[in-house]
C-alpha positions, -999 to +999 in steps of 0.1 A: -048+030+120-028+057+098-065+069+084-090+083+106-118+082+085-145+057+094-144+027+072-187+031+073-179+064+055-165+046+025-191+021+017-209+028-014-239+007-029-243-001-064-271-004-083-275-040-066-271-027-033-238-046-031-216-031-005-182-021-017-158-005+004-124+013-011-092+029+003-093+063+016-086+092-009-056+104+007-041+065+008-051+064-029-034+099-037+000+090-017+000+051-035-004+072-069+026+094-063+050+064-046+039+046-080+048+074-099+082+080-081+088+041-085+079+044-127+104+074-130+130+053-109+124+023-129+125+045-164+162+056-149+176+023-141+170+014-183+184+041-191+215+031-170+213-005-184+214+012-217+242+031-209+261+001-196+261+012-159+281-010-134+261-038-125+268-031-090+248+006-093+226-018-111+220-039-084+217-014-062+191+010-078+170-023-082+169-031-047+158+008-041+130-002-064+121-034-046+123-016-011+101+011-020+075-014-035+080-033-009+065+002+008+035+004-018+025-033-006+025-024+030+009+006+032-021-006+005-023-037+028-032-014+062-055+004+035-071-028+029-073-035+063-082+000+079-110+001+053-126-028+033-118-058+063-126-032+094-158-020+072-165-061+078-158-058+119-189-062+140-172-054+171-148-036+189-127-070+197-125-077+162-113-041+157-082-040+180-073-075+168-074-060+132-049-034+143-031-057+160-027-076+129-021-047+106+010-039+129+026-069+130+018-072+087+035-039+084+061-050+112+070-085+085+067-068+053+090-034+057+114-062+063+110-086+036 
């Protein structure tokens, strides 16, 4: 999995002793900067629309916006699965078929 942190390491209890389990920091940090490069792509693209751009440059800007959400999705998806659904796993079977899974999910969606 692309984080080696222990998904045990991320559980925190609230004050009723509810287990919650969240992505790891550097995951977080690298969604938060793809985000922000997406928001400054997205604020460029209206500026082209404003400006009357081709639609074709249009078109294609969009799709560079789609593909690198696309990105976002997959890699909070392994987050997901690397933290709060392994943090779940009771065994090592379970485990492997989790990464087995995350593959294959990242495998679909980088093409989608």
């Amino acid at each position: 999995m692309p984080d080696t942190q222990n998904p045990q390491d991320l559980v925190a209890r609230d004050d009723t002793q509810s287990v919650r389990v969240y992505l790891t920091p550097e995951l977080e940090k690298n969604l938060d900067l793809r985000l922000a490069r997406i928001e400054g792509h997205v604020r460029s693209i209206r500026r082209m629309l404003a400006e009357h751009t081709d639609c074709e440059t249009l078109l294609i800007q969009m799709s560079a916006v789609k593909a690198a959400m696309n990105q976002v999705i997959v890699k909070t998806l392994e987050g997901h699965i690397a933290t709060c659904v392994s943090a779940c796993a009771q065994d090592e079977e379970t485990l492997q078929a989790l990464e087995r899974l995350r593959k294959a999910l990242g495998l679909v969606l980088k093409n989608a």
